[in-house]
TIGUGU-102633 format. One record per residue: residue in three letters; x negated, y, z negated of N, C-alpha, C in turn. Coordinates in steps of 0.001 Angstrom, whole numbers. Layout:
<rs>
<r rest="ala" n_xx="X" n_yy="Y" n_zz="Z" ca_xx="X" ca_yy="Y" ca_zz="Z" c_xx="X" c_yy="Y" c_zz="Z"/>
...
</rs>
This chain:
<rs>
<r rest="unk" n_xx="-32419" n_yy="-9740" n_zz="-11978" ca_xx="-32670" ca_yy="-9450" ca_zz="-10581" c_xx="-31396" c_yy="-9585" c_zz="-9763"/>
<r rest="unk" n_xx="-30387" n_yy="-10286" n_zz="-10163" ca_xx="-29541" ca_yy="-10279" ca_zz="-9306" c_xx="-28332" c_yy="-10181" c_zz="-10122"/>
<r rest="unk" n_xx="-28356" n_yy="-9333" n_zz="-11107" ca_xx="-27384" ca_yy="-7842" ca_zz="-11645" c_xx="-27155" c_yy="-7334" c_zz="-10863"/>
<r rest="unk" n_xx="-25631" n_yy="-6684" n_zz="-10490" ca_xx="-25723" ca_yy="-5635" ca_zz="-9644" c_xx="-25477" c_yy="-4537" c_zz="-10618"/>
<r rest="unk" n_xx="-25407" n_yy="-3471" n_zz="-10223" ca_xx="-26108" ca_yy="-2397" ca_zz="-11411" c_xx="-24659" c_yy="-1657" c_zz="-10926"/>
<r rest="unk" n_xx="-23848" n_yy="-1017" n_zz="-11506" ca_xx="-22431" ca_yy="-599" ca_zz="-11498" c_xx="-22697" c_yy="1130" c_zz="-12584"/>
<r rest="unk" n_xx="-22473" n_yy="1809" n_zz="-11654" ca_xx="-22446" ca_yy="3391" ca_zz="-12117" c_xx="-20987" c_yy="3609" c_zz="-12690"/>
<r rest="unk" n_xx="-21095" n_yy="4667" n_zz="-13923" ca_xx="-19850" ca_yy="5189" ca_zz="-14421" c_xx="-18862" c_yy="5193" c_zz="-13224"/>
<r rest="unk" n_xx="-19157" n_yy="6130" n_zz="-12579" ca_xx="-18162" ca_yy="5982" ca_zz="-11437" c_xx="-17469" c_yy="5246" c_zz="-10665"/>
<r rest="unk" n_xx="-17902" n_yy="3933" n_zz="-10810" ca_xx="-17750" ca_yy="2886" ca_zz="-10097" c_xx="-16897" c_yy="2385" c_zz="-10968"/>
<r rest="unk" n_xx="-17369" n_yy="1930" n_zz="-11925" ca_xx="-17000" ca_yy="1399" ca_zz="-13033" c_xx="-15254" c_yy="1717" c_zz="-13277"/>
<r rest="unk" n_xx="-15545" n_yy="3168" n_zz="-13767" ca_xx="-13972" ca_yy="3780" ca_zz="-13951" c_xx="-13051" c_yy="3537" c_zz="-12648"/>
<r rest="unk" n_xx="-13445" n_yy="3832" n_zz="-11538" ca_xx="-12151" ca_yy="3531" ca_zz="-10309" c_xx="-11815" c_yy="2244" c_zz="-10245"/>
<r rest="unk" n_xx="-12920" n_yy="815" n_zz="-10737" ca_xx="-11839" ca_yy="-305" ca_zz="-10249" c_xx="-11438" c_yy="-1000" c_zz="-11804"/>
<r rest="unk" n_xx="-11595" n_yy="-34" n_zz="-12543" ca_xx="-10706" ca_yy="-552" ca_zz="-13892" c_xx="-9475" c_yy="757" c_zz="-14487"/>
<r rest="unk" n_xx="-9582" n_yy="1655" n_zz="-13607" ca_xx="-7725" ca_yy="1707" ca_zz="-13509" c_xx="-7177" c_yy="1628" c_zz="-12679"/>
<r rest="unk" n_xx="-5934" n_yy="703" n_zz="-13146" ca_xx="-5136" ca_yy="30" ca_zz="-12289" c_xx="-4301" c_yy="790" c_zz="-11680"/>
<r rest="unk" n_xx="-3702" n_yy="1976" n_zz="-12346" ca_xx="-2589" ca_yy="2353" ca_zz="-12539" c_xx="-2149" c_yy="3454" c_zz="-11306"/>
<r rest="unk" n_xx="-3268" n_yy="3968" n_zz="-10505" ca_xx="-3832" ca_yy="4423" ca_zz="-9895" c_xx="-4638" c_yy="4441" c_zz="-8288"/>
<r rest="unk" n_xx="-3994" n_yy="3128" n_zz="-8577" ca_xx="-4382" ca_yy="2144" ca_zz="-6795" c_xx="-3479" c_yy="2859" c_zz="-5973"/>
<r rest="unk" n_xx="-2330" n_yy="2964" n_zz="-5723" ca_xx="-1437" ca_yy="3672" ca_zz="-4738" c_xx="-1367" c_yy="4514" c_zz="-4773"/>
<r rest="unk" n_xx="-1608" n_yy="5296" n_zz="-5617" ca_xx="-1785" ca_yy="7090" ca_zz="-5358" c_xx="-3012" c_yy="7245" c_zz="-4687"/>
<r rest="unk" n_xx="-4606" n_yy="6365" n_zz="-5328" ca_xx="-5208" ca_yy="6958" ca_zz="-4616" c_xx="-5825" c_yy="6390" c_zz="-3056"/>
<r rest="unk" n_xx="-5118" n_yy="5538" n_zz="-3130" ca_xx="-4636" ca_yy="4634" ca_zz="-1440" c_xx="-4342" c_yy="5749" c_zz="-686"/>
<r rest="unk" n_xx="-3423" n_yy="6453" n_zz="-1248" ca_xx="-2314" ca_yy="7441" ca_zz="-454" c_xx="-3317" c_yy="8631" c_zz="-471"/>
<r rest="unk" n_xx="-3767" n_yy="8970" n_zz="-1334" ca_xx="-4434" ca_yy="10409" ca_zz="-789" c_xx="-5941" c_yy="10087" c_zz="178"/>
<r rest="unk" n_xx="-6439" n_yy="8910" n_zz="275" ca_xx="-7248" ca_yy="8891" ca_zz="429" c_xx="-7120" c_yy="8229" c_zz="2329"/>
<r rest="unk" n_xx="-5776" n_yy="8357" n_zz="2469" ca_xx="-5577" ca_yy="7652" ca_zz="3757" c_xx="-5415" c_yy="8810" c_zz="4685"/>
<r rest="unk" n_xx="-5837" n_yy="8539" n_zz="6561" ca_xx="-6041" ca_yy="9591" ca_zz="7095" c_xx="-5300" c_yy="9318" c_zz="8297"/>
<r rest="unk" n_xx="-3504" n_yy="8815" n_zz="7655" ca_xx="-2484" ca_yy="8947" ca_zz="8386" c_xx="-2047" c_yy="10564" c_zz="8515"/>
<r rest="unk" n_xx="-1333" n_yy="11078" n_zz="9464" ca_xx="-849" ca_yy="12374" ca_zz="9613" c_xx="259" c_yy="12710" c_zz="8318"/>
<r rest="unk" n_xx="1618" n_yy="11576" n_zz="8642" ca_xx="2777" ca_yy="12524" ca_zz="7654" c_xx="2821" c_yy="11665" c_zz="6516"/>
<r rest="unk" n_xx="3116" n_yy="12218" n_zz="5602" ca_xx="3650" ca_yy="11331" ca_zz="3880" c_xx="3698" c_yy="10090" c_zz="4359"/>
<r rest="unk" n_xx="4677" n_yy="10250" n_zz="5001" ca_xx="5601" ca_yy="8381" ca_zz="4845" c_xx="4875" c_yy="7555" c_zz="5670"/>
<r rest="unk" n_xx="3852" n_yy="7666" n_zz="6750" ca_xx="3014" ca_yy="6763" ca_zz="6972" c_xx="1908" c_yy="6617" c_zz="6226"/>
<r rest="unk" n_xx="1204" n_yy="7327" n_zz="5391" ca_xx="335" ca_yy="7566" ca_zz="4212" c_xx="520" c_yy="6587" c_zz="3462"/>
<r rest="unk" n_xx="2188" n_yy="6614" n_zz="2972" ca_xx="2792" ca_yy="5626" ca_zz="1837" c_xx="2338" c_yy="4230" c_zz="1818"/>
<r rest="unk" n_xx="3404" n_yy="4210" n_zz="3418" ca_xx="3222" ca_yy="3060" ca_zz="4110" c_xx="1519" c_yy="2568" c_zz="3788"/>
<r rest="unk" n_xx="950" n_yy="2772" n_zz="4300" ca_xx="-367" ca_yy="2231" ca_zz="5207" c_xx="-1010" c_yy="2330" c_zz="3277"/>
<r rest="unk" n_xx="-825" n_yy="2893" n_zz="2397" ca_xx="-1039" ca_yy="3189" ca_zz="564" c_xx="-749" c_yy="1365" c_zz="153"/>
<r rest="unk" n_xx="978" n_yy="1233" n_zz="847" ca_xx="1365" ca_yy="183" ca_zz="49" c_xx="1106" c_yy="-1164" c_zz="456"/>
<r rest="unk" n_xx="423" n_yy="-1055" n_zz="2116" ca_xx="22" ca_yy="-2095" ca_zz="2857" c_xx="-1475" c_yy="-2595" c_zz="1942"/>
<r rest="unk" n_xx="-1649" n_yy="-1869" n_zz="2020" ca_xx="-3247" ca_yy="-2032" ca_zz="1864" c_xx="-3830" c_yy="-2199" c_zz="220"/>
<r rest="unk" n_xx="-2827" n_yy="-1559" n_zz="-605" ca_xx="-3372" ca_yy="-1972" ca_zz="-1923" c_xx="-1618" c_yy="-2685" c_zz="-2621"/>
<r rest="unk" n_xx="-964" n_yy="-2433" n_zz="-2354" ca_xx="495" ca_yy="-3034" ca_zz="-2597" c_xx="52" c_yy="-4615" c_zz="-3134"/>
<r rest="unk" n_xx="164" n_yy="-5625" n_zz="-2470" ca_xx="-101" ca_yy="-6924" ca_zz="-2672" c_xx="-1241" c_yy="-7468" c_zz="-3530"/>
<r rest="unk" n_xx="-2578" n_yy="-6249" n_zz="-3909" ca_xx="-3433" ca_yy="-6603" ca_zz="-5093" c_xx="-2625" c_yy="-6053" c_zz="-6166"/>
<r rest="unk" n_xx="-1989" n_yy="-5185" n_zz="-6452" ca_xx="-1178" ca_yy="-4538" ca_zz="-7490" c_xx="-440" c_yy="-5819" c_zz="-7857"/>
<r rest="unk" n_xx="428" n_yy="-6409" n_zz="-6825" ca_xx="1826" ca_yy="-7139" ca_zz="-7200" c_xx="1131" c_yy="-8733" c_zz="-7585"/>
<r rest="unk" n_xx="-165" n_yy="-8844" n_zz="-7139" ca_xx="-242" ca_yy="-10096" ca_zz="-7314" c_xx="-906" c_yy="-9980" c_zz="-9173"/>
<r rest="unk" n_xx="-1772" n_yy="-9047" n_zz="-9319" ca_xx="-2445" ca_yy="-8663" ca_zz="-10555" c_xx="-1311" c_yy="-8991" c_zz="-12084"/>
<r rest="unk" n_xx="-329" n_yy="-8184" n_zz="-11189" ca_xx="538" ca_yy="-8096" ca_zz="-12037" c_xx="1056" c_yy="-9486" c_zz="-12396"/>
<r rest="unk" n_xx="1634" n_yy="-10398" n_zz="-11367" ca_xx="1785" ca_yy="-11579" ca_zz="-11813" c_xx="793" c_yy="-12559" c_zz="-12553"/>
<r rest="unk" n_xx="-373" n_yy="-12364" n_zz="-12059" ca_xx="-1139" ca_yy="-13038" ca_zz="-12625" c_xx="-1698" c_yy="-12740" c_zz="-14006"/>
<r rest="unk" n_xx="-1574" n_yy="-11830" n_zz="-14770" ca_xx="-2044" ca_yy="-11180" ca_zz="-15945" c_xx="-678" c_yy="-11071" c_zz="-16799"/>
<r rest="unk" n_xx="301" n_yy="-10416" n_zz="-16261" ca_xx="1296" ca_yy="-10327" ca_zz="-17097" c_xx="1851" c_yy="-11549" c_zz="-16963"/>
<r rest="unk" n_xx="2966" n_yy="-11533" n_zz="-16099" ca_xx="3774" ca_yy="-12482" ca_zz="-16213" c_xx="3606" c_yy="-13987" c_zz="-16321"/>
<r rest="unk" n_xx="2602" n_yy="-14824" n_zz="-15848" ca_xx="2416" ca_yy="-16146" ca_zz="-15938" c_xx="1824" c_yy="-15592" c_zz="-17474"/>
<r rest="unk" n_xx="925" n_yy="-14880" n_zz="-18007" ca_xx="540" ca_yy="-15540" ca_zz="-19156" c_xx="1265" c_yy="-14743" c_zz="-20141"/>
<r rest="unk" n_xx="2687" n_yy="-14694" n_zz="-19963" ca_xx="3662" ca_yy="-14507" ca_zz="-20865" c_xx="4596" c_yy="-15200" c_zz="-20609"/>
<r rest="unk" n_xx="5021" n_yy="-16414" n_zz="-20202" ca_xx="5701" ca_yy="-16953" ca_zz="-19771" c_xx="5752" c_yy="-17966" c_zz="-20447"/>
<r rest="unk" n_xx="4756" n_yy="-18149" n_zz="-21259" ca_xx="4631" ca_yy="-19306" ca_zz="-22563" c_xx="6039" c_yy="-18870" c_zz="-23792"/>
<r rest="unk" n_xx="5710" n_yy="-17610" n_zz="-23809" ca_xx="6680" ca_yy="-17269" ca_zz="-24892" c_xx="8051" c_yy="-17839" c_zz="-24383"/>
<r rest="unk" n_xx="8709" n_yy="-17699" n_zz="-23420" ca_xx="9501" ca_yy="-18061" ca_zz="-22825" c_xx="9911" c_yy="-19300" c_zz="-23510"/>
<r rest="unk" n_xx="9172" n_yy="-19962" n_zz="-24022" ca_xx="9667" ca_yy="-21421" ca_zz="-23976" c_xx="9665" c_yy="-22053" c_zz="-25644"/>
<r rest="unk" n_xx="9079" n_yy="-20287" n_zz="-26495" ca_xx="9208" ca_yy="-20284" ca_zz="-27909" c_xx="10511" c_yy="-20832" c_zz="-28761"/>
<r rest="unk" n_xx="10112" n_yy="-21464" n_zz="-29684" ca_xx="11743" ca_yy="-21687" ca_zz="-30691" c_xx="11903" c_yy="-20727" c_zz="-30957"/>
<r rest="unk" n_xx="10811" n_yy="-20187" n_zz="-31542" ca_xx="11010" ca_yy="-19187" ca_zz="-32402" c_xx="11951" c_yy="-17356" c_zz="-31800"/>
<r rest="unk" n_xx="13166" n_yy="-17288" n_zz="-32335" ca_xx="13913" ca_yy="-16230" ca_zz="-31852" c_xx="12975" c_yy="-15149" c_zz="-31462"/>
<r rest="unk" n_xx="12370" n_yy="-14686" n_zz="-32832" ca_xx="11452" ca_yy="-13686" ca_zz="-32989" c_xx="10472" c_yy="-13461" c_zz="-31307"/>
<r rest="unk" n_xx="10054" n_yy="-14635" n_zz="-31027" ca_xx="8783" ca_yy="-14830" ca_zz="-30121" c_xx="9963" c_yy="-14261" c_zz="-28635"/>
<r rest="unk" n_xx="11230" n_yy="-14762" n_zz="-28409" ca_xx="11581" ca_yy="-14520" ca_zz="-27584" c_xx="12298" c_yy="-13679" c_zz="-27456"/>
<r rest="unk" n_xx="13080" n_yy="-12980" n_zz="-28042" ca_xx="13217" ca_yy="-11774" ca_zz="-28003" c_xx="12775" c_yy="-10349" c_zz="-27952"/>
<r rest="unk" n_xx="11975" n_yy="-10346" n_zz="-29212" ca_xx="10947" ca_yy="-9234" ca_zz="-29219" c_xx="9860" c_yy="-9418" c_zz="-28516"/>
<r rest="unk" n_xx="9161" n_yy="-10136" n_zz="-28457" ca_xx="8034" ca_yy="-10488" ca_zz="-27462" c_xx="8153" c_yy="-10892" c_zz="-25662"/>
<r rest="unk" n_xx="8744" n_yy="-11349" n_zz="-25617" ca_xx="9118" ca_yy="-12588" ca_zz="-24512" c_xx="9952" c_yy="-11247" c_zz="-23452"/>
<r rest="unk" n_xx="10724" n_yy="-11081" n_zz="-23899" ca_xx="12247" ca_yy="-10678" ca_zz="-23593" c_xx="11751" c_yy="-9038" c_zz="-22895"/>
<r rest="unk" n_xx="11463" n_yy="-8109" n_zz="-24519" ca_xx="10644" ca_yy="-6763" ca_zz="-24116" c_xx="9228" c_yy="-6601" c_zz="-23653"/>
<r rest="unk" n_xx="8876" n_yy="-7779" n_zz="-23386" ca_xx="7389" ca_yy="-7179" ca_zz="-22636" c_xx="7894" c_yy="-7628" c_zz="-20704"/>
<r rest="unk" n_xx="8516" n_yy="-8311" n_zz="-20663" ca_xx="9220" ca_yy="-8584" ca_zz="-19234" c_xx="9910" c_yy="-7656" c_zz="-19109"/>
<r rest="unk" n_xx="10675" n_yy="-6610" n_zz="-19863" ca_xx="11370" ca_yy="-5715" ca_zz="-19421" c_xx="10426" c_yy="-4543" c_zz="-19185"/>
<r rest="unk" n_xx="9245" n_yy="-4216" n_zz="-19978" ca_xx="8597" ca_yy="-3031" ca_zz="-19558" c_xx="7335" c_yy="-3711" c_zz="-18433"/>
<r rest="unk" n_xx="7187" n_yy="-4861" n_zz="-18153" ca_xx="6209" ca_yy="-5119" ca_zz="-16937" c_xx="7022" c_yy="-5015" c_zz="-15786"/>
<r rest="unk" n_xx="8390" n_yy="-5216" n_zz="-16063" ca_xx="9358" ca_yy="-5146" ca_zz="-14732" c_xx="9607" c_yy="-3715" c_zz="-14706"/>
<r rest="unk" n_xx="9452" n_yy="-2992" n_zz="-15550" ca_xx="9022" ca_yy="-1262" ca_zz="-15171" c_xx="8645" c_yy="-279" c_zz="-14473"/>
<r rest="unk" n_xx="7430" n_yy="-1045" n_zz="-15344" ca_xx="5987" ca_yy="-477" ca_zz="-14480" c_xx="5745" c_yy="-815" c_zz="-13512"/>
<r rest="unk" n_xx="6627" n_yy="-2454" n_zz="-12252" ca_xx="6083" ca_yy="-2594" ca_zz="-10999" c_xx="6939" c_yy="-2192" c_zz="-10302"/>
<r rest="unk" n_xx="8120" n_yy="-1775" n_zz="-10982" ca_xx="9423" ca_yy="-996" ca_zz="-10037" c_xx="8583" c_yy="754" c_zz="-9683"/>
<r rest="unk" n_xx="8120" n_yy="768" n_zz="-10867" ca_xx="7203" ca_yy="2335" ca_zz="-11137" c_xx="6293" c_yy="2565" c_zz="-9860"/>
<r rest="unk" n_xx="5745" n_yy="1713" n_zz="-9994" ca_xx="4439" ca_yy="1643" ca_zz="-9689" c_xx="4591" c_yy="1320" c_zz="-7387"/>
<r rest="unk" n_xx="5304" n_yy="151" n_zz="-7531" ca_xx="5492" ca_yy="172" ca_zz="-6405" c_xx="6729" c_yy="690" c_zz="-5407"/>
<r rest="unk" n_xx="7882" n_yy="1141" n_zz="-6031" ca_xx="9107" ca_yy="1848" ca_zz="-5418" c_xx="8915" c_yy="3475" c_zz="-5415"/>
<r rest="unk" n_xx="8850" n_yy="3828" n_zz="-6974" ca_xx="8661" ca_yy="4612" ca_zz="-7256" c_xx="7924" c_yy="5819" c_zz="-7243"/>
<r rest="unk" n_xx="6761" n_yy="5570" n_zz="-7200" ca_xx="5781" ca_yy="6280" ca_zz="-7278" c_xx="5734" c_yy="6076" c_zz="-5466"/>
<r rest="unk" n_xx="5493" n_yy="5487" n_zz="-4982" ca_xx="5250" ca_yy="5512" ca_zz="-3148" c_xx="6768" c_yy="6492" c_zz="-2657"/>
<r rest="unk" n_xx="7581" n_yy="6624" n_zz="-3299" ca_xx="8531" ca_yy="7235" ca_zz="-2747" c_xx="8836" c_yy="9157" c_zz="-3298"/>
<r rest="unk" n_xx="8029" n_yy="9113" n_zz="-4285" ca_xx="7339" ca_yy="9959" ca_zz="-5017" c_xx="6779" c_yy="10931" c_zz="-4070"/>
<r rest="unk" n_xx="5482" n_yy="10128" n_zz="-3897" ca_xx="4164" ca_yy="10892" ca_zz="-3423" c_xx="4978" c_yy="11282" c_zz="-1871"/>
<r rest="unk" n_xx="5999" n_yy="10347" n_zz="-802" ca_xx="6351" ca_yy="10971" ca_zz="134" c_xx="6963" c_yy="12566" c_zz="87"/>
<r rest="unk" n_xx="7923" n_yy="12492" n_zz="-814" ca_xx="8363" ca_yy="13988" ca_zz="-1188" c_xx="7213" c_yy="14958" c_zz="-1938"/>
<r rest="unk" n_xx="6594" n_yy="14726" n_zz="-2876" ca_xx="5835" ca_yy="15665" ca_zz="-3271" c_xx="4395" c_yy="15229" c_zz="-3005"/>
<r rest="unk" n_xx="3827" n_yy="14378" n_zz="-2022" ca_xx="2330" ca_yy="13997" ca_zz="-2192" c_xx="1594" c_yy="15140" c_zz="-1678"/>
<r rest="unk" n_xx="-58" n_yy="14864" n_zz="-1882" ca_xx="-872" ca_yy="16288" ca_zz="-1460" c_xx="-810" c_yy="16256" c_zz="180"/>
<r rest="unk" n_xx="-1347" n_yy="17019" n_zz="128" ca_xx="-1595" ca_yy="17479" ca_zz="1878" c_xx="-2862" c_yy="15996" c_zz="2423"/>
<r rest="unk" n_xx="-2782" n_yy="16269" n_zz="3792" ca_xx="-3944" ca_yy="14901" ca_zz="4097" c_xx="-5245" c_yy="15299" c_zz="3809"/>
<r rest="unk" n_xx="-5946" n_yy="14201" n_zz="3232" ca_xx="-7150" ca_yy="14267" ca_zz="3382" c_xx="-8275" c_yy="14746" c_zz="4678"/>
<r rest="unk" n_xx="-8711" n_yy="15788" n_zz="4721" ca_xx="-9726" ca_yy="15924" ca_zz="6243" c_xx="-11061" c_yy="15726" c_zz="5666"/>
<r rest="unk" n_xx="-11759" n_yy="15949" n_zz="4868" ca_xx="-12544" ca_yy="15830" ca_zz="4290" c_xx="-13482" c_yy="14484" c_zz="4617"/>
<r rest="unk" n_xx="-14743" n_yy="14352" n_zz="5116" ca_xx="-15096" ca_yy="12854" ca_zz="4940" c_xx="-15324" c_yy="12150" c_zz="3385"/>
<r rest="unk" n_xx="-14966" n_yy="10608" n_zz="3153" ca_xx="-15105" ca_yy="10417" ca_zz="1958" c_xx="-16438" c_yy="10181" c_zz="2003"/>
<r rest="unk" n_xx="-16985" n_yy="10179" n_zz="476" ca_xx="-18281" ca_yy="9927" ca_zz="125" c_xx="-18707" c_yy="8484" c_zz="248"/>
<r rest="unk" n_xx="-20103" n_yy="8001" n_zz="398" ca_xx="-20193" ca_yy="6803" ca_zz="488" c_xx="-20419" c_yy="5953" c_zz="-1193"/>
<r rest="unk" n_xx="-20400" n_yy="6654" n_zz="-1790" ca_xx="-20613" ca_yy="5887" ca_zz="-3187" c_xx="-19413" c_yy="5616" c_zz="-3989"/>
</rs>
């Protein structure tokens, strides 16, 4: 009884991640790109950056403190280099992206589901 009942649809938008600032940005009903971005990176920016710390980096941060070469190098070393990637990607990148090539604004009302 007090399941909440979660549709495919639902489901799929808040389990990819990868995808928060783009669709921040198209879905915002600022006039030009770069306030779009803006108001994209305000608003979902800081769940992205905190996610990220909290999933990646603290719970890889053990390795960090491995004897073992192996653990810190290959493990330790290259998974901090491609999480520091993907949030350069994700939050420089891609928001500076979508200003030059993003879609046109949304006029459309969004749906309620």
């Amino acid at each position: 009884a007090g399941i909440r009942q979660v549709t495919e649809k639902q489901w799929y938008q808040r389990r990819v991640r990868g995808s928060h600032i783009a669709r921040s940005f198209s879905q915002s009903r600022q006039l030009g790109r770069v306030d779009r971005a803006k108001e994209a990176l305000s608003k979902t920016g800081s769940s992205v950056l905190s996610g990220i710390f909290m999933t990646k980096l603290i719970g890889i941060s053990v390795l960090a403190f491995a004897k073992s070469q192996i653990f810190e190098i290959y493990y330790f070393k290259m998974y901090v280099c491609i999480v520091a990637l993907g949030m350069l990607h994700g939050l420089v990148f891609l928001p500076v992206f979508l200003t030059f090539f993003g879609p046109a604004r949304n006029t459309e009302p969004l749906s309620s589901s």
